[in-house]
TISE-115904 format. One record per residue (C-alpha): x, z, y; residue in one letter. Coordinates in steps of 0.1 Angstrom, whole numbers, padded with zeros to 4 digits, always signed. Last residue first. Example, Ala and Ser with C-alpha at 12.3 -4.5 7.8 and 13.67 -1.06 7.14 Angstrom:
TISE-115904
+0137+0071-0011S;+0123+0078-0045A;
end
This chain:
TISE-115904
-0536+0708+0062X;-0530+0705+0098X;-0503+0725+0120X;-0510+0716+0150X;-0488+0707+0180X;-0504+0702+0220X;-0487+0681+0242X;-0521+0657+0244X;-0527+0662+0205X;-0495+0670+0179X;-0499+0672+0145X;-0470+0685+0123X;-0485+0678+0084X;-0490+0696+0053X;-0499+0668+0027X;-0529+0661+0000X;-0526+0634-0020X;-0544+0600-0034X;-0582+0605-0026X;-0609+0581-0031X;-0627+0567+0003X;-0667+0566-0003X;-0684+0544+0019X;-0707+0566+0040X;-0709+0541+0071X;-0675+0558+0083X;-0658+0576+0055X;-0673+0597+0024X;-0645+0617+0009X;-0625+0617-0021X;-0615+0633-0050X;-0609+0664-0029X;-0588+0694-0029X;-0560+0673-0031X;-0528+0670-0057X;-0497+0677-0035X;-0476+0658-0013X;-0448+0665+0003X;-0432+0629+0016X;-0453+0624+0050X;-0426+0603+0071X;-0449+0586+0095X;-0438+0554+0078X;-0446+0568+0042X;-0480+0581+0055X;-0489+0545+0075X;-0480+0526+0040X;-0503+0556+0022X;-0535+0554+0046X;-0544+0584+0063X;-0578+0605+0065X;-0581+0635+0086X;-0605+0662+0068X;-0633+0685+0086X;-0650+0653+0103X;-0671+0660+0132X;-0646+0655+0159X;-0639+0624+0151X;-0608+0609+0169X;-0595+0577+0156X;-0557+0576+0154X;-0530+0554+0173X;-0494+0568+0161X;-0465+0581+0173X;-0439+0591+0145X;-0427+0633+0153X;-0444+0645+0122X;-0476+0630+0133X;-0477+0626+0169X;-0509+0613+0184X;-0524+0585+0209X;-0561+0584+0211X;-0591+0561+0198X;-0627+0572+0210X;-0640+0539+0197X;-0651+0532+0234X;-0619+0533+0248X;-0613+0557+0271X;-0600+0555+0306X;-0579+0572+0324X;-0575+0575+0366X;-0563+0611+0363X;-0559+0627+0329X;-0589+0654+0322X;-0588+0689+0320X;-0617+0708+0297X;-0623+0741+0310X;-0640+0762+0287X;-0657+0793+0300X;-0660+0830+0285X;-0629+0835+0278X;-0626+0871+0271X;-0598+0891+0294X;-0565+0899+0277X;-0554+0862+0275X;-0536+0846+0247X;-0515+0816+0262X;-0530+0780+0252X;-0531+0771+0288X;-0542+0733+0282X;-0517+0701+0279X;-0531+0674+0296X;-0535+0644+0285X;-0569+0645+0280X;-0593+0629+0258X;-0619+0625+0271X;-0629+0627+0304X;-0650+0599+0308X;-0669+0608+0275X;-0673+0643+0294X;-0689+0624+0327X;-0669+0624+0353X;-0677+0650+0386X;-0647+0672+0380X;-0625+0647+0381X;-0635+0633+0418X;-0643+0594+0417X;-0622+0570+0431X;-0643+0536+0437X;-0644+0509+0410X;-0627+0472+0420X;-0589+0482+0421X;-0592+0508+0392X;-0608+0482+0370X;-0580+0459+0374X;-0552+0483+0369X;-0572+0496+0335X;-0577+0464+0316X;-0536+0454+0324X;-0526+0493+0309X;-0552+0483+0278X;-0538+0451+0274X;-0498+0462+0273X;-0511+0490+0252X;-0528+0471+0225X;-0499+0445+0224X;-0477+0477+0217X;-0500+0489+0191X;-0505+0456+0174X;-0462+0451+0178X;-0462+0476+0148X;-0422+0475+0154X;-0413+0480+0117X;-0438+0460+0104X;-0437+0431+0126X;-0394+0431+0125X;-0402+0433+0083X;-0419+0400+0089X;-0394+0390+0116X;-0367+0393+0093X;-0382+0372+0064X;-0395+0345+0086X;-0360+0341+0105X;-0343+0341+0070X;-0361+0314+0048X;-0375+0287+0072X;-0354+0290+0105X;-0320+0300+0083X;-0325+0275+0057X;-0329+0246+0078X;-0304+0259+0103X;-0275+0257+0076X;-0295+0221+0064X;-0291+0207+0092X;-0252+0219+0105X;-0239+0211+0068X;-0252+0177+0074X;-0235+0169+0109X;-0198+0188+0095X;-0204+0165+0060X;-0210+0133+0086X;-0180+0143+0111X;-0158+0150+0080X;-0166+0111+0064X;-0158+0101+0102X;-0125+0112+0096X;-0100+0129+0125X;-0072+0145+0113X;-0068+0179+0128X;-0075+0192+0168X;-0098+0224+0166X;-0127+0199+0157X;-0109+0178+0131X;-0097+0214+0112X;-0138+0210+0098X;-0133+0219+0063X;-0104+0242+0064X;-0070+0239+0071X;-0049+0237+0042X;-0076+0224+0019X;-0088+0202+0047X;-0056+0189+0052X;-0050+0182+0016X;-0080+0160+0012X;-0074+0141+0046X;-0037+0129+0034X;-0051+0122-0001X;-0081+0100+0020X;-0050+0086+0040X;-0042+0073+0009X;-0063+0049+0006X;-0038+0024+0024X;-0043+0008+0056X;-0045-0028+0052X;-0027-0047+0073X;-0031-0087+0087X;-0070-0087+0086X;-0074-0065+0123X;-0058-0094+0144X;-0085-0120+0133X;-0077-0156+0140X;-0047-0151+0167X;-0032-0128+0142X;-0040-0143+0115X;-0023-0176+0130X;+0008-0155+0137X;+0008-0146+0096X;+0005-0179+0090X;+0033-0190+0116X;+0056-0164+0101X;+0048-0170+0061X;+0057-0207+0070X;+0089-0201+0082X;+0095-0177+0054X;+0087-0207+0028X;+0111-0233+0049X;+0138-0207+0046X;+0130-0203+0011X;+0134-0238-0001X;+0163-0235+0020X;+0179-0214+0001X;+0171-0239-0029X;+0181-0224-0066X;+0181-0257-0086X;+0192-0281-0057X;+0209-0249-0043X;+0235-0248-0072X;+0252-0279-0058X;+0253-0304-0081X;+0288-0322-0089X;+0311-0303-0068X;+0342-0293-0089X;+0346-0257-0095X;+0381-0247-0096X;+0400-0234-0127X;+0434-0220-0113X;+0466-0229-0135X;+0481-0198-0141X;+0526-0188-0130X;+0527-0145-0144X;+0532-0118-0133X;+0525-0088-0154X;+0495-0075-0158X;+0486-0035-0156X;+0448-0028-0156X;+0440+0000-0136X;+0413+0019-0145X;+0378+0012-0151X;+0347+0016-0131X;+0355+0044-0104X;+0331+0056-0084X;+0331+0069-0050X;+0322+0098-0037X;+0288+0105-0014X;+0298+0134+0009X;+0322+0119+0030X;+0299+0090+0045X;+0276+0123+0058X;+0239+0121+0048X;+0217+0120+0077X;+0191+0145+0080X;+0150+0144+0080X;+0130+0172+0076X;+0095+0169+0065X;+0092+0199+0048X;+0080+0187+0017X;+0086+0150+0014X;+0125+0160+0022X;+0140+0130+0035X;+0180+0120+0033X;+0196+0089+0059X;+0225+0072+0047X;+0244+0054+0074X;+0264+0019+0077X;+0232-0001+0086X;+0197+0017+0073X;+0203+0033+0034X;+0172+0052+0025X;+0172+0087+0003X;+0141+0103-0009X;+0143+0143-0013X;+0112+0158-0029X;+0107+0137-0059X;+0112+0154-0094X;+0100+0189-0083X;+0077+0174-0058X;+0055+0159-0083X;+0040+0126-0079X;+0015+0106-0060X;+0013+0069-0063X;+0019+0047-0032X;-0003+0023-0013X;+0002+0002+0010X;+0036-0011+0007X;+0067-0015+0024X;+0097-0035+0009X;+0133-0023+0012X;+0140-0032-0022X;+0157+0001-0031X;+0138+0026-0007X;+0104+0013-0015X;+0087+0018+0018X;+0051+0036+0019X;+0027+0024+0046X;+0010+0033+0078X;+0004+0013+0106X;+0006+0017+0144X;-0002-0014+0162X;+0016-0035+0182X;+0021-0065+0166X;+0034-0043+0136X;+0046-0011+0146X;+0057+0011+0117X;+0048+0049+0100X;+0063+0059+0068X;+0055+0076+0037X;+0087+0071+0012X;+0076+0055-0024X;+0071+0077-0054X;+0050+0103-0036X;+0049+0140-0022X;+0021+0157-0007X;+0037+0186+0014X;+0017+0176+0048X;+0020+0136+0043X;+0053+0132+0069X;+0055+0103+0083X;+0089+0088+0087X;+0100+0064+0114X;+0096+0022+0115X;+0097+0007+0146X;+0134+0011+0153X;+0143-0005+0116X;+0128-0040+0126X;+0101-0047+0102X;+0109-0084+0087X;+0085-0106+0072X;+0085-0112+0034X;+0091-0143+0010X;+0077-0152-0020X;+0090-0154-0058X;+0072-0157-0091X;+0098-0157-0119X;+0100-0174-0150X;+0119-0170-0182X;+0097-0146-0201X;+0067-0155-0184X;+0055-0134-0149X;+0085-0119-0138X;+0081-0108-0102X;+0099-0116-0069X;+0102-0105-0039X;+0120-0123-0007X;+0139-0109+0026X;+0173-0108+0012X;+0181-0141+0007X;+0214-0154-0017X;+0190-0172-0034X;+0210-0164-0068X;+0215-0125-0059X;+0177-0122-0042X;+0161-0136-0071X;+0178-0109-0093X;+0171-0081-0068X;+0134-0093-0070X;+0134-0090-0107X;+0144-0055-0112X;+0143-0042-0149X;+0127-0077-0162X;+0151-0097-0149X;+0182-0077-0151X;+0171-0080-0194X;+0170-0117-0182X;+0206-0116-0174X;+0222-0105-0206X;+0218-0141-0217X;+0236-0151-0191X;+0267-0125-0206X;+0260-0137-0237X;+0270-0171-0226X;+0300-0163-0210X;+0309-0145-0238X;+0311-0178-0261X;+0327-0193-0233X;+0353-0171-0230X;+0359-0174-0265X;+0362-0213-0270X;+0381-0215-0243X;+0407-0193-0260X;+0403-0211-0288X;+0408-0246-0268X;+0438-0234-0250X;+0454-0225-0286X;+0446-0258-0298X;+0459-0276-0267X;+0492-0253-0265X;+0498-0261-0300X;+0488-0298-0294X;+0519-0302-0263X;+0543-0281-0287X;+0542-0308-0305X;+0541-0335-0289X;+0568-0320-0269X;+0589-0313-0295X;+0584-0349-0312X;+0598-0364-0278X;+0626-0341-0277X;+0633-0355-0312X;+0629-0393-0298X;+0651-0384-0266X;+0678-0368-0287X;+0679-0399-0312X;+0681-0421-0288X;+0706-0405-0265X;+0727-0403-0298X;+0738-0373-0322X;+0771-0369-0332X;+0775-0362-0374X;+0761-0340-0398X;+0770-0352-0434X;+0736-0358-0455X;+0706-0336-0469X;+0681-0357-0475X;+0643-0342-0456X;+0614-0364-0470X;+0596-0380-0443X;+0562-0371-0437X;+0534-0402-0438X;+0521-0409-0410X;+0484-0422-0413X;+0467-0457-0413X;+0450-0461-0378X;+0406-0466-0386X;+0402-0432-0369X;+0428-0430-0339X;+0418-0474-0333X;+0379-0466-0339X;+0380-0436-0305X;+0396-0461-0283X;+0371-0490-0290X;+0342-0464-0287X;+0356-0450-0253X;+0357-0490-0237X;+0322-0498-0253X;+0311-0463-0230X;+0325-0478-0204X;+0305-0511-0206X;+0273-0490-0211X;+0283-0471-0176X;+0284-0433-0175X;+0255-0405-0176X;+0263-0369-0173X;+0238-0344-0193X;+0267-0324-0213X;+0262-0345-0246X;+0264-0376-0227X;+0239-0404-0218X;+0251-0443-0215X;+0235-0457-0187X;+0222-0494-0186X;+0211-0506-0149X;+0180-0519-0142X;+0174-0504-0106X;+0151-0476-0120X;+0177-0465-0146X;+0180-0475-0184X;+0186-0458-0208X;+0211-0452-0242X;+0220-0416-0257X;+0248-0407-0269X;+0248-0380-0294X;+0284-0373-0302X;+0295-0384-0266X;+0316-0355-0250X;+0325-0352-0210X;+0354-0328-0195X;+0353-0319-0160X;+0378-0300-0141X;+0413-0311-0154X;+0421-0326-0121X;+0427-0361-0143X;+0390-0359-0159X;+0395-0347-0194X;+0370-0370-0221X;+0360-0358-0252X;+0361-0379-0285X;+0391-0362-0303X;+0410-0376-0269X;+0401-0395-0240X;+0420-0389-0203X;+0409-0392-0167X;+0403-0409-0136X;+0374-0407-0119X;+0348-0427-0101X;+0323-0410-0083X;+0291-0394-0081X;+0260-0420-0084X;+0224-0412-0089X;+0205-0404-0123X;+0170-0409-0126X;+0158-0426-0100X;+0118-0423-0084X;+0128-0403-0053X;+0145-0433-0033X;+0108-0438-0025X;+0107-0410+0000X;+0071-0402+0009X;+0054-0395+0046X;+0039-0368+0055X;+0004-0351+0054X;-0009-0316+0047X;-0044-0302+0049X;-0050-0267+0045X;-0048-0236+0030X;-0069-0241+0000X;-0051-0275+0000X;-0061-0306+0007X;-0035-0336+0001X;-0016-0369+0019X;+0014-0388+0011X;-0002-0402-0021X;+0037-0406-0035X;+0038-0369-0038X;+0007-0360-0055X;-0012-0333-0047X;-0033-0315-0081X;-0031-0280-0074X;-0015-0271-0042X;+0006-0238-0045X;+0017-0219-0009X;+0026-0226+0025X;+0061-0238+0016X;+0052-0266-0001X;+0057-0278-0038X;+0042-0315-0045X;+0036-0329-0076X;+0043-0359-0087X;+0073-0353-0111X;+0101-0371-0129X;+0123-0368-0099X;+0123-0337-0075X;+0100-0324-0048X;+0095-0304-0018X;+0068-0309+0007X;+0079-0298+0048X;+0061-0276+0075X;+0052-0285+0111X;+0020-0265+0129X;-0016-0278+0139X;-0044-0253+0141X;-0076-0249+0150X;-0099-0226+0158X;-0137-0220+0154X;-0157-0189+0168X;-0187-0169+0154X;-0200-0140+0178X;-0225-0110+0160X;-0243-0085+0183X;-0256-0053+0162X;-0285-0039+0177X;-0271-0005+0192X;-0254-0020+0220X;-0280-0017+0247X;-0280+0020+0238X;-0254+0025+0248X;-0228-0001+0269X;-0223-0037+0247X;-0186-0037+0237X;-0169-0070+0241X;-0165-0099+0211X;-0127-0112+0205X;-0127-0147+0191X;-0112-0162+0217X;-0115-0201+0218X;-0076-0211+0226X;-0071-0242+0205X;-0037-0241+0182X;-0003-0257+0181X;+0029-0241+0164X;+0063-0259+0160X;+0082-0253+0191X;+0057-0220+0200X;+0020-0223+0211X;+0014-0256+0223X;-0021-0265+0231X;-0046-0281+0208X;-0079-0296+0223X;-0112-0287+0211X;-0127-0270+0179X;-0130-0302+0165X;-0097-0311+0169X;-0076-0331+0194X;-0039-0330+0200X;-0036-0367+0197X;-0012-0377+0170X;-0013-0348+0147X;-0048-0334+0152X;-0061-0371+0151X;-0041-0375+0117X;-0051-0341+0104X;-0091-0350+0112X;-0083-0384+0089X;-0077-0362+0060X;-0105-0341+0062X;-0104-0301+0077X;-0129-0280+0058X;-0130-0249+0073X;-0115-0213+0063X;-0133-0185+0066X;-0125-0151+0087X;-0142-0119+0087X;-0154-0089+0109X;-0173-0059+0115X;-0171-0034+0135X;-0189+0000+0145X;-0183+0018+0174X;-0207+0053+0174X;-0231+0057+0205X;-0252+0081+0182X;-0278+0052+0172X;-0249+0027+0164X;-0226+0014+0190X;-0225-0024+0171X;-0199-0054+0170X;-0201-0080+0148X;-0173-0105+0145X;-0171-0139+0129X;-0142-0159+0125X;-0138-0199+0116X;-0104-0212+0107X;-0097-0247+0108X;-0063-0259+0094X;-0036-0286+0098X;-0005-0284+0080X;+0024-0315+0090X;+0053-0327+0069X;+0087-0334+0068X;+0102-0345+0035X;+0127-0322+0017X;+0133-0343-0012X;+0155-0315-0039X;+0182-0339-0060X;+0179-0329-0096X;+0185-0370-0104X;+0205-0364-0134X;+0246-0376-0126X;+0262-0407-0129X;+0305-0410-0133X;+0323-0442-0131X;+0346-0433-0158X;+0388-0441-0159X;+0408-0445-0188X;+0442-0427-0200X;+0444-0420-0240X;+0452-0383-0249X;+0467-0376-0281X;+0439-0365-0307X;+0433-0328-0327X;+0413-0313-0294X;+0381-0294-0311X;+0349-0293-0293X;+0320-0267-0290X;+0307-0273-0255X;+0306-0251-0225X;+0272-0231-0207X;+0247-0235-0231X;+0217-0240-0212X;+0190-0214-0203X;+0186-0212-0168X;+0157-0190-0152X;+0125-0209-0139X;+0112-0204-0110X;+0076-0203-0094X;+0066-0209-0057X;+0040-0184-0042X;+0032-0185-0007X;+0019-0151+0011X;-0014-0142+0006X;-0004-0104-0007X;+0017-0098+0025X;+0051-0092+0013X;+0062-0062+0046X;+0099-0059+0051X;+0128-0033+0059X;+0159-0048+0074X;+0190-0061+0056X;+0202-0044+0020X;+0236-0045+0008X;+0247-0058-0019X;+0270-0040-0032X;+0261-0036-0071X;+0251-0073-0078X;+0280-0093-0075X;+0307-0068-0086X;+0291-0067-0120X;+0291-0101-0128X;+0328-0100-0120X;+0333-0068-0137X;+0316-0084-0170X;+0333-0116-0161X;+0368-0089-0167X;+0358-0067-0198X;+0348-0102-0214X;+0381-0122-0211X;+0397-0106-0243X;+0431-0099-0241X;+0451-0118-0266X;+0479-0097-0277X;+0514-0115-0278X;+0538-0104-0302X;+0568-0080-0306X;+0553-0050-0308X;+0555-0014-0295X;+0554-0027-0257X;+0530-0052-0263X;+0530-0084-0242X;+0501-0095-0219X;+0481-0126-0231X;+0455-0145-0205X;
end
């Protein structure tokens, strides 16, 4: 293209980068995101490889064009789809148990089952399997209906743990895919080491597949048309000036039917015969003797003739016909030489975000991809969440790189994390910082929805409030008549980037992932570790044991809550209740109040079998002591008679014990009437609350049985007998 300067009179090539670079762009900015998806981690894997071919040949036009026409061949990249059949045998084992506190514990697993060769036939052809006969599931799904589910044994029956093993079968169409010049196979259900195409039979780790080959895959090259065209400077110009061909290093072979292709420099194969037909041309411009320039004689100007006109107009339009050709070539030239930076610019999109790269050339939405070499990716498909199952979950604060989220799935309630540019959900998630994090932004249909990760609100962002921008400004061309550069349809860009490739590949993923399901329904979803973050930062919010005032639930809290419980009352009954009831014991003196309890039961009894007995008439150890207070008033006449009152119906114990107040603390003390000093030990003097002490008159004092009894201190002391206070020294 060449716009005119406005300062200048020339033209100004405009380099064509600035506008691919908006083309390429263009196709990768809007896409637009379908529904969120789960990858499951044993999804199918199929590996690509990236292009790396020079995209236009270095050739110089300097000939005049010679007309011929080309039968035209083309490599062999044709994809064979060939239908095909999986079988597989899945055994599954469940163990079920209510454990000793009526707990429900499961178990369970799945293994897959050698399935031979022949087995797949019968499966195929008669609906037989060694699990039993196949029923229909869906239009391309057949399985046996053994159910694998195990019920729940009533406690404590249950607490042995009771283990069921059951085989299924399965039966379900799929395809092989494969291209000429090799024997593998690629399938949809995942890679198959080793399974050759032409064998038409193969075990996988997944299963056993069978079909039947295509022998039209072993050629080469395979016919596209006959053209017409042009040859010049050793490049031929198909007539629709869409295809051009060179042949500096030709190349002969020879195809599967025998027939002798010549090979050209841009990977196109034509006829030997044709190829004679070029060389012939190409000899007669190089082996031709050379014009040689007129010299210019000045002579009379005259009339000029039709001939003369029509050979000069001739000369004029050859050329101006190779100025146009050498210019169109440069500029060629160029935008080919920045077309090819521009694909080499793609593999840095490659290793920033692979699976929006796979999903641009695919043209599918519902696949991920990773880079594993430095030209290969590693693609598989996903399965499809539908956006009303899915709603935000809120993690209590915690913030992450991917947004928490709850979703149905077969119905079930899972958590996940979603990554809000590729849609995909995921298991886990990586904690972050809220400062860098808190809002998370996801695009669903023609809205724009805003989370806060600390809060937990959720808003939708008005269309309004996001602006728009602007790549470049206007570019002002004029108007101008172009000849349009249309792709002609060689090799469609599927047979190295197949669509339906994928299609096949998410068919598959579907009927696996409804054959776990029937298999084992708790192995399609893992619940991310993360709940344990979740449970961590609840109980630092709410406290240890928030599960039993209605928190999260987690048998690891249950467990601490159980343990914390035994050894609490551990310590308490073997430390603390021993402590306090020793100082209870001495505090109390439960001795005395046992004592009294069996002296008051000793009494009643003997009272109901021994006749009343006047007061008076009792003995004086009967008598004693009394509990009657006597008439301690001075009188004027002289006493000459003691009267000695005795309690009514009491009984004295035969140690002569009584019940005395010292310094208002009751205590149990040993009467001895002979004895001229009362004797006291020092634990029952502090708790009688006997604190002035002095040194005593005595060093000590011969007790009961004359054992001598040192002396500590001496005290003055508030004894009260029967009513009666003392003071005693």
């Amino acid at each position: 293209m060449c716009v005119r300067s406005k300062n200048r009179n020339y033209l100004k090539m405009a380099s064509p980068y600035w506008i691919v670079l908006l083309a390429l762009l263009a196709c990768f900015f809007p896409v637009a995101l379908s529904a969120p998806m789960i990858c499951l981690r044993d999804a199918p894997v199929s590996l690509w490889r990236l292009p790396t071919d020079p995209i236009c040949p270095t050739r110089h036009i300097t000939e005049a064009p010679v007309p011929i026409n080309l039968t035209i061949y083309r490599a062999n990249t044709l994809q064979y789809k060939t239908p095909a059949y999986v079988c597989k045998c899945i055994k599954t084992t469940v163990s079920k148990s209510r454990g000793v506190f009526g707990a429900y514990l499961e178990e369970s697993g799945t293994e897959h089952v050698n399935v031979p060769i022949s087995a797949c036939k019968r499966m195929r052809e008669l609906n037989n399997s060694i699990a039993g006969d196949l029923r229909e599931k869906n239009e391309s799904l057949k399985a046996t209906e053994n159910d694998p589910n195990l019920e729940w044994k009533i406690w404590p029956l249950g607490i042995p743990w009771d283990t069921k093993t059951t085989e299924n079968c399965y039966v379900y169409e799929s395809v092989v895919f494969t291209h000429f010049g090799t024997d593998e196979i690629n399938t949809p259900i995942g890679v198959c080491p080793g399974c050759l195409y032409h064998s038409g039979s193969c075990k996988c780790d997944q299963g056993s597949l069978i079909w039947h080959p295509d022998k039209t895959q072993q050629c080469s090259y395979v016919f596209v048309d006959n053209w017409a065209g042009e040859y010049s400077s050793s490049i031929w110009l198909s007539e629709s000036n869409e295809f051009a061909l060179s042949f500096e290093n030709a190349t002969k072979l020879i195809d599967c039917e025998q027939k002798e292709l010549i090979l050209s420099d841009q990977g196109f194969a034509i006829p030997l015969d044709e190829f004679k037909e070029l060389q012939r041309i190409k000899d007669f411009f190089e082996f031709s003797p050379s014009r040689v320039k007129r010299e210019i004689i000045s002579e009379p100007t005259g009339i000029v003739y039709s001939s003369q006109l029509a050979s000069q107009l001739s000369a004029l339009s050859a050329s101006l016909g190779k100025s146009i050709k050498k210019l169109f070539a440069d500029s060629i030239r160029q935008i080919c030489q920045r077309l090819q930076e521009l694909s080499d610019q793609l593999m840095t999109l490659a290793e920033a975000n692979p699976t929006l790269l796979a999903r641009h050339f695919l043209k599918k939405d519902h696949i991920t991809a990773r880079l594993v070499t430095e030209n290969v990716l590693e693609i598989k498909p996903c399965y499809t969440i539908k956006e009303e199952n899915i709603h935000f979950n809120w993690k209590n604060g915690i913030c992450f790189d991917r947004l928490p989220i709850n979703f149905m799935l077969h119905g079930s309630l899972k958590h996940g994390f979603i990554d809000t540019n590729t849609l995909i959900i995921y298991p886990p998630a990586r904690e972050v910082e809220c400062e860098t994090m808190r809002w998370m932004y996801l695009h669903e249909k023609d809205r724009t929805l805003q989370f806060d990760q600390v809060t937990g609100d959720q808003k939708e962002i008005a269309g309004e409030s996001i602006r728009e921008i602007i790549r470049y400004g206007k570019i002002d061309i004029p108007e101008m008549s172009i000849s349009v550069f249309r792709n002609k349809i060689l090799a469609n860009l599927t047979e190295l980037y197949s669509p339906e490739h994928f299609s096949e590949t998410m068919e598959s993923a579907k009927i696996t992932l409804e054959i776990a399901r029937l298999s084992n329904p708790n192995s399609i979803w893992e619940t991310s570790n993360t709940r344990k973050h979740v449970i961590a930062g609840n109980i630092v919010s709410n406290g240890l044991f928030s599960f039993l005032k209605g928190g999260i639930f987690s048998l690891n809290q249950v467990w601490v809550f159980i343990c914390c419980c035994y050894v609490t009352l551990e310590f308490i009954f073997k430390f603390i209740v021993p402590s306090l009831l020793t100082k209870l014991l001495e505090n109390l003196n439960i001795g005395e109040i046992l004592y009294k309890i069996a002296r008051n039961f000793r009494r009643a009894k003997s009272q109901e079998h021994s006749p009343k007995r006047n007061a008076k008439s009792l003995p004086l150890t009967e008598r004693w002591p009394s509990k009657h207070c006597l008439n301690t008033q001075r009188k004027t006449d002289k006493i000459t008679e003691v009267e000695v009152v005795a309690f009514e119906n009491h009984i004295c114990d035969k140690n002569m014990r009584i019940i005395a107040e010292i310094n208002g603390h009751r205590i149990l003390c040993l009467l001895d009437t002979g004895a001229h000093v009362s004797l006291i030990s020092k634990r029952k003097a502090k708790l009688c609350g006997i604190k002035s002490l002095y040194q005593p008159a005595f060093s000590g004092v011969f007790g009961i049985g004359n054992n001598l009894i040192p002396l500590v201190a001496q005290a003055d002391i508030m004894l009260k007998l029967a009513n009666c206070e003392i003071r005693h020294q």
